[in-house]
N, C-alpha and C positions, 0 to 999 in steps of 0.2 A: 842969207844962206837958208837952202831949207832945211827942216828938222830932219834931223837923221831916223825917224823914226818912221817919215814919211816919203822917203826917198823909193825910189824904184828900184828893179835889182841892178845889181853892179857884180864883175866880178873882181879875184883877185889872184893874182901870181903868186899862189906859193911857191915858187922855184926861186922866187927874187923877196928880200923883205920890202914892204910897203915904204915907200920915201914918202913922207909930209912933206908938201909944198912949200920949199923956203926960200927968205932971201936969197940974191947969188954968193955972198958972203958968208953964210951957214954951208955947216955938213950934213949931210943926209943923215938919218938916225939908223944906229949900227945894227948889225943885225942880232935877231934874239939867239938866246943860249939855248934852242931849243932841247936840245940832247941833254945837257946840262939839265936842267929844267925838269925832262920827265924821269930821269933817273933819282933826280931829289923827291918828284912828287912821287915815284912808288915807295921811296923808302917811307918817307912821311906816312905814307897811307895804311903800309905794310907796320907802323912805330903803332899807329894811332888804332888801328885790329887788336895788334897783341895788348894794348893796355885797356880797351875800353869790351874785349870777350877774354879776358886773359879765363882760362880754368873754364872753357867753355866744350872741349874737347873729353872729359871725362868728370864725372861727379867728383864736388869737394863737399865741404863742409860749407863752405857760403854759397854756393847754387842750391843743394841740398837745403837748408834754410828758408833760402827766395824763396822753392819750391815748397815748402812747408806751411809758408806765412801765405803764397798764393792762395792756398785749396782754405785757407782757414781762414781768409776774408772770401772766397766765393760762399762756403758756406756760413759765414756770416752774412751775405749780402741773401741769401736764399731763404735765410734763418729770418730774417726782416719782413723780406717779401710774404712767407709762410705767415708770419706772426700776424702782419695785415689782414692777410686771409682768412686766419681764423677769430678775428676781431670782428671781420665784417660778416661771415658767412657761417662758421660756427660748424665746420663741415673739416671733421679730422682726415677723413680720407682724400680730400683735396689736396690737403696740406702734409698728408705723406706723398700725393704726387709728385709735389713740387721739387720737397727733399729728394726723390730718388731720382732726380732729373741732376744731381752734385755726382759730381765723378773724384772720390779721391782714395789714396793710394798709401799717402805715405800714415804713421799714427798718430800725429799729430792733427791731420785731415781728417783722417777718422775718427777721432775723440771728439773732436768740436763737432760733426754731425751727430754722434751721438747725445753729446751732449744737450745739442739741438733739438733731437726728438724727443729724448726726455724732457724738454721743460714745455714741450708743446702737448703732452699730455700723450706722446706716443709711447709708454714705459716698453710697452710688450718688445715691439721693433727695436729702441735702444737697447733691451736685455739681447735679444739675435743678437746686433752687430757687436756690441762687447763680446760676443762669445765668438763669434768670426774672426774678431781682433787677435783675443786672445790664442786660439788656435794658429793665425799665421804666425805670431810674437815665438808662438814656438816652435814653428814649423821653418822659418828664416831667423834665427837670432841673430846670425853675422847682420842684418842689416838691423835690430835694434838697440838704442843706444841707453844708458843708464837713465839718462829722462822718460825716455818712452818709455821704459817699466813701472818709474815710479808714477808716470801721466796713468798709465793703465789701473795701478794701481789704486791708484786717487779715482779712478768712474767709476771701479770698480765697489770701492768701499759707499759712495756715493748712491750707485743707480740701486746694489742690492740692499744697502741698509736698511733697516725699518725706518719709518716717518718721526719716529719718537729719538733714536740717536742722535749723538750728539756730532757735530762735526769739526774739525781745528783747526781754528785760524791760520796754520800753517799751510793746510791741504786747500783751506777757499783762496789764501794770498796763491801759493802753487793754481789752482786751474788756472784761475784769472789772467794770471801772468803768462802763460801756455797757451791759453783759448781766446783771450779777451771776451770781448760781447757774449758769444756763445757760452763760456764759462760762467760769466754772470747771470743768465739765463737759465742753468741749471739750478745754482744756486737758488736762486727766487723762487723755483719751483721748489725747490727741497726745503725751504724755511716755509713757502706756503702764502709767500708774495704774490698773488695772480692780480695783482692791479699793477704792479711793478711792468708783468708781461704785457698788460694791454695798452701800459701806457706807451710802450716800447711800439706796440703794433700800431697804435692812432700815430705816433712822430712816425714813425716809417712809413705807411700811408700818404701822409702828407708831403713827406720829401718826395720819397716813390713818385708822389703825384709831377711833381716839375720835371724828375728823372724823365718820364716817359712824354712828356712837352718837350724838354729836349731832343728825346731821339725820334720825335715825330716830327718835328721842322728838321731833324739833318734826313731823314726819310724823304722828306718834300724837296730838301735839296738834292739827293739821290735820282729826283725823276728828274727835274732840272738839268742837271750833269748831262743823263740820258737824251734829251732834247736837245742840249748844246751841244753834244757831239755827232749826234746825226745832221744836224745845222752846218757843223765845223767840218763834215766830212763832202757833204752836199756842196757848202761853195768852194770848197777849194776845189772838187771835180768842177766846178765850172769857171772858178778863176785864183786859181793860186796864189795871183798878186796881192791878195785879201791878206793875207799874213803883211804882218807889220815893224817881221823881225829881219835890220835892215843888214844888210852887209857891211862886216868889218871896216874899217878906214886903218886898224892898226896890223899890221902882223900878225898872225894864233900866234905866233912863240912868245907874242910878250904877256898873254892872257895866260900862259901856262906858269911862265915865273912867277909871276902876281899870286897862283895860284899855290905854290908851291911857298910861294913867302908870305901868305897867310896861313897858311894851312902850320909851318916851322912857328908861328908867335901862337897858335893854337895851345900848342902842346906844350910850350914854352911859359907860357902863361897858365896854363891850367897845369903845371908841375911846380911854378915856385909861387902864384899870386895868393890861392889859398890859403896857403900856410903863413901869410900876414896876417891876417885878418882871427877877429877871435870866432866869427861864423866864415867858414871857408867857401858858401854859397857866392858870399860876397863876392870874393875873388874870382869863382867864377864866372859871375856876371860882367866885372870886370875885364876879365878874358875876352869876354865877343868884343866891347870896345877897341880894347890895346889891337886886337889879330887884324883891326881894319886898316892897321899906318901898312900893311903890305901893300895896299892898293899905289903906295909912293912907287912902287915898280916900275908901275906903268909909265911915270914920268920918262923912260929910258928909249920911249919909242918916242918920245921926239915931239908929239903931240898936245896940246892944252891939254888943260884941266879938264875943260869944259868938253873934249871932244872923245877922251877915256873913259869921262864918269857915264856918257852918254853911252857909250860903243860895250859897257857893262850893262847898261841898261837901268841906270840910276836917273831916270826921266820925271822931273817934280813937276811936271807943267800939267794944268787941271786934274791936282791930287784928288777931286771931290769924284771924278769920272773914273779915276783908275783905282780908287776903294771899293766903289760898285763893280769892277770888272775882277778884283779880286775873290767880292764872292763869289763869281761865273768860275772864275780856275778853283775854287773850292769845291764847286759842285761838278764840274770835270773831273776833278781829284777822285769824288769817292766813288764812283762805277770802278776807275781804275784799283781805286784802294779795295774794291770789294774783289776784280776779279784774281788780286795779288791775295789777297785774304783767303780765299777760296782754296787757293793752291797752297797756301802757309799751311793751313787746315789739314787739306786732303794726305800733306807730309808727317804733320805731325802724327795720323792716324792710322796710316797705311805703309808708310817707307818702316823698310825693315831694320835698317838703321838707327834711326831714330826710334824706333818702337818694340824695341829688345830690351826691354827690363829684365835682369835675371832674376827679379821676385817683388810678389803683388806688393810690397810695403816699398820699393824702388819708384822715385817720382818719377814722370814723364817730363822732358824738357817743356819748361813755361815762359813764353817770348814775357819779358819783363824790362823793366826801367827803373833807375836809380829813383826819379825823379817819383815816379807813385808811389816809392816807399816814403818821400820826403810828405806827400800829400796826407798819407796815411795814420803816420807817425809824429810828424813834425810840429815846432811850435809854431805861433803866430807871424814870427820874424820868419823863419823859413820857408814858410807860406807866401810871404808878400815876395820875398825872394827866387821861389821856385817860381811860382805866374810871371813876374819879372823878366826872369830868363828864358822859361819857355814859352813865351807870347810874345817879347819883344826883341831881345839879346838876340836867339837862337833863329829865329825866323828872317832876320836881319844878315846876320854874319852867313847863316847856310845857303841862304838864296844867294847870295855874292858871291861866295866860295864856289857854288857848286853849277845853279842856273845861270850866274852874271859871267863869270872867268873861265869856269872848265866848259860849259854847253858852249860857250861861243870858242874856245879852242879846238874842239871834236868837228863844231860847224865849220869853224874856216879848216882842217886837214880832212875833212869828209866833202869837199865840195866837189870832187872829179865825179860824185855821186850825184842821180838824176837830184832834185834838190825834196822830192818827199823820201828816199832812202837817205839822203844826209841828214831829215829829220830825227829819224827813224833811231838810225844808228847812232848818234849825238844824244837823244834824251835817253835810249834806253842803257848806254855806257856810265851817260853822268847818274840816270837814276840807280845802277846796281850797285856802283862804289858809294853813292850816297847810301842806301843801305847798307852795305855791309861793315863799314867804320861804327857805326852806331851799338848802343850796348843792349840792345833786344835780343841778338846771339845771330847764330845761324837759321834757325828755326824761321825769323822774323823778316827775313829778306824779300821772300816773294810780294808781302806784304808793303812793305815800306815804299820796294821798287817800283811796282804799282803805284803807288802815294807819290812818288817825286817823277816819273814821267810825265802824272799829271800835270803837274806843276811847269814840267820844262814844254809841253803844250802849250800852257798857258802863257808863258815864256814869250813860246815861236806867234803863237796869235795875237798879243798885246805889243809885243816890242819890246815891253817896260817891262823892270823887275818889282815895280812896287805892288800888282797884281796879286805875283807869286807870293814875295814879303805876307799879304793879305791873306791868301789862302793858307800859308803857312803858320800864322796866327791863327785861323782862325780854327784848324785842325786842332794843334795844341791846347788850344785854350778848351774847345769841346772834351777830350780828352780828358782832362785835367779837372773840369769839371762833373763828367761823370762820375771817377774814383772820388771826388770832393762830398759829391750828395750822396754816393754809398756811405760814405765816413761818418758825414754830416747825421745818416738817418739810425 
């Protein structure tokens, strides 16, 4: 038999469900619960929104937070960058450049910059924005809370003191705990530590250093991407049949169940497995495992093992070729991840919606993830755990769910479509619900959508899912490692 991955185009009846070729003795395989099917998978999808952006529609006290701790690691990661700067080059008004290149809003953001500049030798600018503080703290007090007064309080006592005062232990445990790095930073400067600061500036540097090796080979992959899609655009103007993503043998309604009863052990599993376990991480790792017995679904259409796992697109034949093909749909990925980026951007800056703060100490919505606070914050076990998940679990389970079962369900009920509009409209359906289930919010969709078209590109171009699996790894794991050597420096 040929490989189904190599076969030419076929079509199929959806008006009839597919009969597998059987003995005369056998019954044909019945038909799928299509209707059934998609009515379970919006609830599911609709279940898996409200828990995974629940409190995303109006500010709480834990978005509020995110958004706090965001602006206080950018300016912590700026405050690094700065401190390098002025280690190597000794040039303070460079290094006020850089700070005023931080955008932050809320007082907690604001305190950590200042406290930033003060220990960078910029007193005069941190005495301004203290007082800038202070003026809005009273100008909006509905939006300050009993910390932020005492936080103001405590820079205050701090930036104006004499050199010679004394400080308490309570007010340095209080920054620290508020500011982290930045916190300590002042500190050092107001005890009179400045080998403390430089040592901070020489490890930042040097992290800095792989930081920016890193996002110069994903840069190099970025033109890559560029090239393989005017490639990818170019032969299929001159031969279509070049895609490798072969036509169904099962019914789309049985890819939608499947879908549907992965998607139910998802949620099923990440609501009780956690709470076994005395690190809950665990359990969810275990989740992407358990959600994969839905693929038994498939069984119902009648067909092998062998002829499902393929028709998902679970093709293990010359793994070594389709790990190199997966960096190709990585580097396809981020043009599209930039021009989704782009427009994530232009919303968050511009829509009036979204960028109606009723007062300057009000944050701006920050696309965020569970998982970089886990990077951020987390111990050594949560570490091995969170990479775990997001490099192996997640890229595994989501490409199955999303590229292997729903993109081939949109494919086969999009086929009456010339067959580049059933591309069209198959990856960019699977990639917005891909987005949107996700806990980066609303804000973060343009973005992602972009990121998982790619992917179902790479999909239609290789045939296989193990590609996608690749590029999907290897996104995460970049990711993951950036926020790692902020942390790290």
């Amino acid at each position: 038999m040929e490989p189904i991955d190599q076969q030419g185009p076929q079509t199929i009846d959806l008006s009839e469900p597919t009969v597998v070729a059987t003995a005369p003795d056998q019954r044909p395989s019945p038909r799928p619960r299509t209707l059934l099917a998609g009515i379970a998978s919006l609830s599911l999808l609709a279940l898996m929104y409200a828990l995974n952006n629940a409190g995303d529609d109006e500010p709480t006290a834990t978005s509020r937070a995110a958004s706090e701790r965001s602006e206080v690691v950018e300016v912590q990661m700026m405050g690094k960058i700065a401190a390098a700067l002025l280690t190597a080059v000794r040039d303070t008004e460079r290094v006020a450049g850089v700070l005023d290149n931080v955008e932050v809003r809320t007082v907690r953001g604001r305190a950590a910059k200042i406290a930033v500049l003060y220990a960078l030798g910029l007193g005069e600018i941190a005495t301004v924005e203290l007082s800038e503080l202070q003026a809005l703290m009273e100008q909006y007090p509905e939006d300050v809370s009993e910390r932020d007064v005492r936080l103001a309080e405590t820079l205050e006592t701090l930036v104006f003191a004499e050199e010679q005062e004394e400080i308490t232990p309570e007010q340095e445990d209080f920054l620290v705990e508020e500011l982290g790095w930045c916190g300590k930073a002042l500190l050092a400067r107001k005890h009179g530590d400045r080998d403390w600061l430089q040592a901070q500036g020489h490890r930042a540097a040097g992290v800095l250093g792989f930081l920016m090796l890193l996002l110069f080979l994903v840069a190099v992959l970025f033109v890559v991407g560029v090239v393989l899609w005017i490639r990818l655009l170019y032969l299929s103007a001159q031969n279509p049949d070049h895609l490798r993503f072969a036509p169904s043998r099962i019914h789309p309604g049985f890819h939608l169940e499947a879908f549907a009863a992965v998607l139910a052990l998802v949620i099923a599993g990440q609501a009780v497995l956690p709470a076994l376990f005395p690190e809950p991480l665990t359990g969810v790792f275990l989740t992407h495992g358990l959600a994969l017995l839905g693929l038994l679904v498939l069984r119902r259409s009648g067909a092998g093992a062998a002829t499902w796992l393929a028709d998902v697109g679970l093709h293990i034949r010359q793994l070594f070729g389709r790990l190199l093909e997966g960096i190709g749909v990585y580097a396809m990925a981020l043009p599209a991840l930039f021009v989704g980026g782009t427009y994530t951007f232009l919303l968050s800056r511009f829509s009036p919606q979204l960028h109606a703060p009723s007062s300057p100490l009000e944050p701006l919505p920050q696309p965020s993830h569970p998982a970089i606070d886990v990077v951020l914050e987390g111990n050594v076990t949560q570490l091995v755990l969170i990479f775990l998940t997001a490099v192996v679990g997640a890229p595994i389970l989501e490409e199955i769910l999303f590229r292997g079962l729903l993109y081939r369900f949109f494919r086969g009920y999009t086929s009456f479509f010339s067959r580049g509009w059933s591309i069209f409209w198959s990856a960019l359906l699977t990639a917005f619900i891909f987005a949107v289930i996700h806990p980066q919010g609303l804000l973060a969709v343009p973005a992602l959508t972009g990121l998982a078209a790619g992917f179902a590109v790479g999909r239609e171009r290789y045939g296989s899912l193990i590609p996608c699996m690749v590029a999907h790894a290897l996104n995460n794991a970049v990711v993951l490692s950036i926020v790692f050597l902020i942390a790290l420096s």
